[in-house]
C-alpha positions in Angstrom: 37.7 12.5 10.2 40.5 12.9 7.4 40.2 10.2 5.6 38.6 9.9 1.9 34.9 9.8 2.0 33.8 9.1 -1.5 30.3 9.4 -2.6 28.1 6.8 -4.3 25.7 7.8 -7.2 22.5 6.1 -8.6 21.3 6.7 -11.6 19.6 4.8 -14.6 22.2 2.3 -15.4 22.6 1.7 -11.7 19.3 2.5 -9.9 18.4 2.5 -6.3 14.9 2.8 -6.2 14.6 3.4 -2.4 16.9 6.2 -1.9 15.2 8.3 -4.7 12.1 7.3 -3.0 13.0 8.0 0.7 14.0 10.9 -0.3 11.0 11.9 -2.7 9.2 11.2 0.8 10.9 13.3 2.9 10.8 16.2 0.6 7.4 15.9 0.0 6.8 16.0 3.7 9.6 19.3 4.0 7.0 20.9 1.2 4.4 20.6 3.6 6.3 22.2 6.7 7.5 25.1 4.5 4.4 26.0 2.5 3.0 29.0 4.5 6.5 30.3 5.9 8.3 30.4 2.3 5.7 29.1 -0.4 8.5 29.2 -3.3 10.9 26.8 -1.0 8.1 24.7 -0.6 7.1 24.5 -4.2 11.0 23.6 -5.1 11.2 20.8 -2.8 8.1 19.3 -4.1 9.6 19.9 -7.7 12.1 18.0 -7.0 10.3 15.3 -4.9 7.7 14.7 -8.1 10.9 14.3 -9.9 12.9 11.8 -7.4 9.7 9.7 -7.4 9.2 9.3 -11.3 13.0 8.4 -11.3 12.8 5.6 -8.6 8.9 4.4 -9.9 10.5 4.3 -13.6 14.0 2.7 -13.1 13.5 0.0 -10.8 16.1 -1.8 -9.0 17.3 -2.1 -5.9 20.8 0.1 -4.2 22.4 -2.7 -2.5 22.2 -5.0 -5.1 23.6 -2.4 -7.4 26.1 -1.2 -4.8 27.0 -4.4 -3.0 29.7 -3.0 -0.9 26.8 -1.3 1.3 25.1 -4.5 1.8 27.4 -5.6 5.2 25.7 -2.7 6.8 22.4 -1.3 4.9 21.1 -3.8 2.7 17.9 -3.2 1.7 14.9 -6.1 2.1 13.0 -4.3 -0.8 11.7 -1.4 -2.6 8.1 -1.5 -2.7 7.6 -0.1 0.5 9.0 3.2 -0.1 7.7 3.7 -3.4 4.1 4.1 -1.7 5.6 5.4 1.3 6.5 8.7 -1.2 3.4 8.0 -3.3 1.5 8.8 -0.3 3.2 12.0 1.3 3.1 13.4 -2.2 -0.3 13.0 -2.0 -0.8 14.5 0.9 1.5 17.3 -0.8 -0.1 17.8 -3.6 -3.6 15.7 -3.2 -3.0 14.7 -6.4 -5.4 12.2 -6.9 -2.8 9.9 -9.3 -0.7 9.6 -5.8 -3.7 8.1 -3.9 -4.5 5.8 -6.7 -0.8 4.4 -7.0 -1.4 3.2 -3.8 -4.9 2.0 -2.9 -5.6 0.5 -6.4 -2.9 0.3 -9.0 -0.2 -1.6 -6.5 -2.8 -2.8 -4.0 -2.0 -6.3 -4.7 1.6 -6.2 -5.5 3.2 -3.8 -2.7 0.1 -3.1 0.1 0.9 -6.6 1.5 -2.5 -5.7 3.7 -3.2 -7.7 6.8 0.1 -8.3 8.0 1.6 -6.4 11.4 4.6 -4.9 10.4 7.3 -2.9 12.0 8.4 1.0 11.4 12.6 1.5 10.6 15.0 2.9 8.3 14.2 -0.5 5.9 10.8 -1.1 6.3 8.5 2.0 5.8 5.1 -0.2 4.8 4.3 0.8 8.7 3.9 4.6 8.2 2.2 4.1 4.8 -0.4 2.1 6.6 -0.7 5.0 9.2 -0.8 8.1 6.9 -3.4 6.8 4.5 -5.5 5.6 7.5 -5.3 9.4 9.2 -6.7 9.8 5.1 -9.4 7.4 6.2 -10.2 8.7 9.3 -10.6 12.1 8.3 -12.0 11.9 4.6 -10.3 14.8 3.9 -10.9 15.5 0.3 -14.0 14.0 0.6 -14.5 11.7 -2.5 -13.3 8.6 -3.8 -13.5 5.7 -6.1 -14.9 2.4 -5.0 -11.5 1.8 -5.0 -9.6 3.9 -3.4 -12.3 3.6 -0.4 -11.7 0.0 -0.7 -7.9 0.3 -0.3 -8.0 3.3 2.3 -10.1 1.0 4.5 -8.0 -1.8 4.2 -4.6 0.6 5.0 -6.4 1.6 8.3 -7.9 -1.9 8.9 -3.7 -3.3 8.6 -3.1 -0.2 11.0 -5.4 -2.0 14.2 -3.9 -4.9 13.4 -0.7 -3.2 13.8 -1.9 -1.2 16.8 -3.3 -4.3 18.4 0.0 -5.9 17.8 1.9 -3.4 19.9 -0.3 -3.0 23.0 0.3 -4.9 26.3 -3.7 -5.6 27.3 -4.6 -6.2 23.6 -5.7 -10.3 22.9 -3.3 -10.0 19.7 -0.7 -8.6 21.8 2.7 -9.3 20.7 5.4 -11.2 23.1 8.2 -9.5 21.7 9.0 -7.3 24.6 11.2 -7.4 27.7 9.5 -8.1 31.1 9.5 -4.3 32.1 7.3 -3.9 28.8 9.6 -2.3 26.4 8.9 -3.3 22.7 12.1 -5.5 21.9 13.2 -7.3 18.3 16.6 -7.2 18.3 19.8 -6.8 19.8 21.4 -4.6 17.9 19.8 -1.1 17.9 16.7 -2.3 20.0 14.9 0.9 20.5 14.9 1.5 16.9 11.5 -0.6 17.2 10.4 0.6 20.4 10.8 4.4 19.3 9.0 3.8 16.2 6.3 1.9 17.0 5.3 3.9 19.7 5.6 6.7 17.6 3.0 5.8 14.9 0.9 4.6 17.3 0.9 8.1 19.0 -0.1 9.4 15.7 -2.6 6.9 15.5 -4.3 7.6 18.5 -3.9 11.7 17.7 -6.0 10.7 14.5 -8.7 8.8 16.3 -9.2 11.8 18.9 -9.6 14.6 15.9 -12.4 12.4 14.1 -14.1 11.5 17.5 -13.6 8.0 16.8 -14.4 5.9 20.3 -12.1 3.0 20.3 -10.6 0.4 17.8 -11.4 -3.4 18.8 -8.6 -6.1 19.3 -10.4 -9.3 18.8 -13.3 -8.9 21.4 -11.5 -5.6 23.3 -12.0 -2.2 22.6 -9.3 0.4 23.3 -10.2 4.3 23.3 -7.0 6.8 21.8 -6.2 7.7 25.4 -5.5 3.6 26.2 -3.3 3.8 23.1 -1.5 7.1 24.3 -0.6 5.9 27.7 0.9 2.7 25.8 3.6 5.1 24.2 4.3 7.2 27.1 5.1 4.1 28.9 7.7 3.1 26.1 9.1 6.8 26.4 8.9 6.6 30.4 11.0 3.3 29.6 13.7 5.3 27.7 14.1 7.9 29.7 14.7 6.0 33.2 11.6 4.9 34.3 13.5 0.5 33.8 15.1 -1.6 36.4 18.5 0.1 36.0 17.1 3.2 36.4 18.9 4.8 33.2 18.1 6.8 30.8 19.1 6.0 26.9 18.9 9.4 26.1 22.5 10.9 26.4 22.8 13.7 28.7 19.0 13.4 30.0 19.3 13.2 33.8 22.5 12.0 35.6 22.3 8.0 34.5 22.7 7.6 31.2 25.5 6.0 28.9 28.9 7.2 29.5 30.6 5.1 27.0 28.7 5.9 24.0 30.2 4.1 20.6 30.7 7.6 18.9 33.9 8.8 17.4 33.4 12.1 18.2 32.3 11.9 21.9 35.1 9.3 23.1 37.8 11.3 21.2 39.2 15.0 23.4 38.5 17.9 21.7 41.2 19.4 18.8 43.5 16.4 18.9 45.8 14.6 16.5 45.1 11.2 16.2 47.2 9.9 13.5 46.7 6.2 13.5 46.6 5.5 17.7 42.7 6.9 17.7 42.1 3.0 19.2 43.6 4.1 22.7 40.5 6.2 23.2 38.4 3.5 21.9 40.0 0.9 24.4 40.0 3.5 27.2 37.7 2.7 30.5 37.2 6.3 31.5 33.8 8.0 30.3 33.6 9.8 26.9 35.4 13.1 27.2 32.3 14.9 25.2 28.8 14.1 26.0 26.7 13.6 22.9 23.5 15.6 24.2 20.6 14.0 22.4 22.0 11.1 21.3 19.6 7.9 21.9 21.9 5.0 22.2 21.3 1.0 20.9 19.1 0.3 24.0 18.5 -2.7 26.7 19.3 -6.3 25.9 16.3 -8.4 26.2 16.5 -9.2 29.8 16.5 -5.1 30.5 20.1 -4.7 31.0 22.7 -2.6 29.5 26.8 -2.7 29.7 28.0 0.8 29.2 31.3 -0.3 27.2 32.0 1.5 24.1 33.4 -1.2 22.4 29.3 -3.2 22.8 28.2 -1.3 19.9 24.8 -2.9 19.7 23.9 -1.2 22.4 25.5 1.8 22.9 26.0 3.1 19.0 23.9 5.8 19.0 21.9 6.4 15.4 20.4 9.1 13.8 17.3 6.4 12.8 16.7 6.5 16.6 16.8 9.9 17.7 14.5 11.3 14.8 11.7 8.7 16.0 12.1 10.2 19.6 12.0 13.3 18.7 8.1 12.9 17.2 7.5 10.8 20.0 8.3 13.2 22.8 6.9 15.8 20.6 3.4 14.7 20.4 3.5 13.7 24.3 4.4 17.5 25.0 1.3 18.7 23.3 -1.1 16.2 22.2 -2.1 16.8 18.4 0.9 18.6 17.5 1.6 16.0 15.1 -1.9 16.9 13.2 -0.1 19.4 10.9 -2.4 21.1 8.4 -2.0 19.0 4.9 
């Protein structure tokens, strides 16, 4: 790719609170996987992250309204959510007890939005806060807290089961967005955004209520042990892989049926060629990429289970890096159950 790629900055005249805060998040959470292999790395990133998160929390304002010309693609439904989606992994950082409060009492009533099922994606991160501080809940790992804060960590876990019981198939609040063959389905464009998601926080979910010894959670009148939960998520990852009526697997490169027209520029382009301005005949071509894109999870299934492998139906065969990351934990903690219990 030749062409000008220019950069877009935020700053205080022109803030966008949740890319400071995203990334704040996911260098606190770095700090965490660094700090016994190189200690001063670790201690950088969470510099930094401390200093990404006072910036976003301090200059409000939101990037697509401030940078417009993202909004036909990424445009943002708020900022709230990942300002106490980095509030919390920097307390997990740092267990800094002015994180914890930020979010369980001092924006409790204006962000937490507690009691309502939400969904886990690259916009809406109020998921994963719900499911961090409840893995603080279940665990009671620093051991004391305000009225408070025990208050608010009870009511994070307590919006997780409702989340939880939202996602699985036996539960009496069981959602009906899903196909027939059980995936998790919202939309058409990127479907197993959702799917991957949700049944990755559920996964960690059901990982925390195994290490405390916690029985089950109730749905309504139900009860539903961490193992019920687990088998819900390897069913959505069975899904993915091939286990679906066309017998295909969204994961590029991942047995022999998978996507062969995947909507990426540098799969359906040969290797070391010229394009100029006639790239579009490798677009419009009917043969199968010329480069597989190992790895690459694609849109997903329409809501009837099907899929057209054409690489010009980029809701469902675009692969995104939103996607793959979520699969990536998900097929992680079904290798070996608690690997996603790292030491905070």
């Amino acid at each position: 790719m030749t062409e000008e790629r220019p950069l877009l900055q935020i700053n205080e005249t022109f803030p966008g609170t949740e890319v400071a805060a995203e990334t704040a998040a996911a260098l606190a959470a770095a700090s965490i996987v660094f700090r016994r292999g190189d200690p001063s790395y670790s201690t950088l990133l969470l510099k930094h992250s401390e200093s990404l998160f006072s910036f976003a929390d301090g200059f409000k304002g939101s990037y697509s309204i401030n940078i417009p010309q993202v909004q036909p693609y990424y445009n943002s439904s708020g900022y709230t959510d990942e300002l106490l989606w980095a509030a919390v992994w920097l307390y997990h950082a740092t267990g800094k007890d002015s994180y914890l409060q930020y979010a369980t009492v001092k924006h409790r009533k204006s962000f937490a939005d507690w009691g309502r099922s939400t969904w886990f994606s690259w916009d809406e991160k109020l998921a994963g806060t719900q499911v961090l501080l409840s893995r603080t809940s279940f665990l009671n790992e620093d051991g004391v807290y305000t009225i408070e804060q025990t208050e608010g960590l009870q009511k994070y876990r307590e919006s997780t089961e409702l989340m939880v019981c939202n996602f699985l198939p036996d539960s009496p609040t069981a959602s009906d967005s899903r196909t027939k063959e059980g995936l998790l389905w919202i939309q058409e464009n990127g479907s197993l955004q959702h799917s991957v998601s949700a049944s990755f926080i559920t996964l960690l979910f059901s990982d925390y209520m195994k290490t405390s010894k916690t029985d089950s959670i109730k749905c309504h009148d139900k009860d539903f042990t961490s193992e019920d939960i687990r088998r819900f998520a390897k069913s959505q990852a069975d899904y993915i892989l091939g286990n679906n009526s066309m017998q295909l697997s969204y994961l590029v490169g991942y047995t022999e049926d998978y996507p062969k027209q995947v909507h990426h520029r540098g799969a359906s382009i040969p290797a070391d060629v010229k394009t100029g301005c006639k790239g579009f005949k490798w677009f419009t071509s009917e043969e199968p990429n010329p480069n597989v894109a190992v790895g690459a999870l694609v849109g997903g299934p329409f809501k009837n289970d099907s899929y057209i492998d054409f690489r010009n139906n980029s809701m469902q065969a675009e692969p995104k890096t939103y996607n793959t990351a979520a699969l990536v934990g998900l097929l992680s903690g079904l290798v070996h159950p608690l690997l996603l219990m790292p030491d905070f």
